[in-house]
C-alpha positions in Angstrom: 0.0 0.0 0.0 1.2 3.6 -0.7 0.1 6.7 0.8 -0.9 9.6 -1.0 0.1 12.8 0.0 -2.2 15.9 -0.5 -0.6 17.4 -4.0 -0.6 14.2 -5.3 -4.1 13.9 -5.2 -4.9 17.4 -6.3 -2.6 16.7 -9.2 -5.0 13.8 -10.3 -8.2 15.4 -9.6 -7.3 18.8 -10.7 -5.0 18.2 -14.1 -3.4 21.5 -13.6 0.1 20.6 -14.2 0.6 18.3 -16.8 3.7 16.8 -16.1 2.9 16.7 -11.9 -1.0 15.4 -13.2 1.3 12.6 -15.7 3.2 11.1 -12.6 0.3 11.2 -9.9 -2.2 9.2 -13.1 0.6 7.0 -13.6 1.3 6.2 -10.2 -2.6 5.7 -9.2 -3.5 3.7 -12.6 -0.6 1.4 -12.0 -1.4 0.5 -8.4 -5.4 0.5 -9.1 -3.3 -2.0 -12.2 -1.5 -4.2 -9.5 -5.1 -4.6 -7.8 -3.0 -2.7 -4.9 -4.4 0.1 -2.4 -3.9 3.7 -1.8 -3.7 5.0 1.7 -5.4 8.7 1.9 -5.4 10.0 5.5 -7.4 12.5 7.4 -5.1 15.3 7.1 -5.1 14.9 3.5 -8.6 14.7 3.3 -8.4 18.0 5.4 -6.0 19.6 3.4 -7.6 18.8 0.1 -10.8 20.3 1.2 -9.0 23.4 2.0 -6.7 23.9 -1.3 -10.2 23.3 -3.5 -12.0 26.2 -1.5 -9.0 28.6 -1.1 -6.8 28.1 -4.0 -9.3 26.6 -6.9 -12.2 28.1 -5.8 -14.5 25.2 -6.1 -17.4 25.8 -4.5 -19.1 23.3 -1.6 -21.5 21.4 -3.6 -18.4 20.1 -5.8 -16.1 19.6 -3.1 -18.7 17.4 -1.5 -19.2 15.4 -5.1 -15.3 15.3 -5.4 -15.2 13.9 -1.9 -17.9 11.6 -2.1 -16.6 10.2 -5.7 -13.5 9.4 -3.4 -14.9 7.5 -0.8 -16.2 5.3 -3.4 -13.5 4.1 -5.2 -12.2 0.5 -4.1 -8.8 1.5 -4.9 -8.8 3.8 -1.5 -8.0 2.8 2.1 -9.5 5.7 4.7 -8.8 5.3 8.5 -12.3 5.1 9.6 -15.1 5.1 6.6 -18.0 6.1 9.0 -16.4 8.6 10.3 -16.1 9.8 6.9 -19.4 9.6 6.0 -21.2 11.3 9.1 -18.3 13.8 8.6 -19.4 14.6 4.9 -23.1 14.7 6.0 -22.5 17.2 8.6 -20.5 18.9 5.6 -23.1 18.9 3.3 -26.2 20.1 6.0 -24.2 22.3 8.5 -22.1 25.7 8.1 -18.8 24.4 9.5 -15.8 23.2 7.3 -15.2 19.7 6.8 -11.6 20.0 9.0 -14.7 20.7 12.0 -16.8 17.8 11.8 -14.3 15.5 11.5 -12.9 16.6 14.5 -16.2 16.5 16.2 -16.6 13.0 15.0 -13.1 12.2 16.1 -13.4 13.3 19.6 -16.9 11.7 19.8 -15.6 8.3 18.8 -13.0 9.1 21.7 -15.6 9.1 24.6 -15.8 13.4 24.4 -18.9 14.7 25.1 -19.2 17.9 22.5 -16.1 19.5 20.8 -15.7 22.9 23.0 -14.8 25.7 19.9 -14.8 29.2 19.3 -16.3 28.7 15.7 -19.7 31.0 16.2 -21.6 29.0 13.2 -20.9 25.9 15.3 -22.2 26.7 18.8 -25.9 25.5 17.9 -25.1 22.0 16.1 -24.7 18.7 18.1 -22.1 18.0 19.2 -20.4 21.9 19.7 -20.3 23.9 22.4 -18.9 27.6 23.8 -16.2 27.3 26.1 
């Protein structure tokens, strides 16, 4: 298994270097080949989120299709697929950023009660609360 790092995988999705986009396709279409795996962490996921808002201005209806054509591929390990999924619900329904929920899932799956934050949008979803 090989772990993708977060410009490799916005070198695939976003084709905006062609030689970059050439070695990130070849790299992913060889292993998906080799009927291997590709390891994409939380951070990444995080990350990625962030770079398509900021930098490529994608707006949060494709995000949340980019992110949900990810979760389906079979080629892709996550650490914890429903933690994924309730993360990119509360994505798609709430104000927060994705980096947010996936904390509050994070530290819910820990034993944590609500996720204590400063974030005004967040103060009235489950799961948040005002220090």
């Amino acid at each position: 298994m090989i772990g993708l790092d977060t410009n490799v995988l916005l070198r695939y999705l976003i084709e905006d270097d062609q030689k970059q986009t050439e070695q990130a396709a070849n790299l992913i279409l060889k292993t998906v080949k080799e009927k291997e795996e590709l390891y994409i962490s939380d951070i990444v996921l995080c990350e990625m989120v962030w770079v398509l808002k900021r930098s490529y201005h994608k707006s949060r209806t494709e995000i949340i299709e980019i992110l949900r054509t990810i979760f389906k591929s079979d080629s892709l390990v996550f650490d914890s697929y429903p933690r994924l999924n309730k993360t990119l619900d509360a994505f798609e329904n709430g104000k927060g950023d994705f980096s947010d929920y996936l904390i509050r899932e994070e530290v819910m799956e820990k034993g944590c009660n609500a996720l204590a934050t400063f974030d005004r949008c967040l103060i009235n979803e489950p799961g948040f609360l005002e220090p």
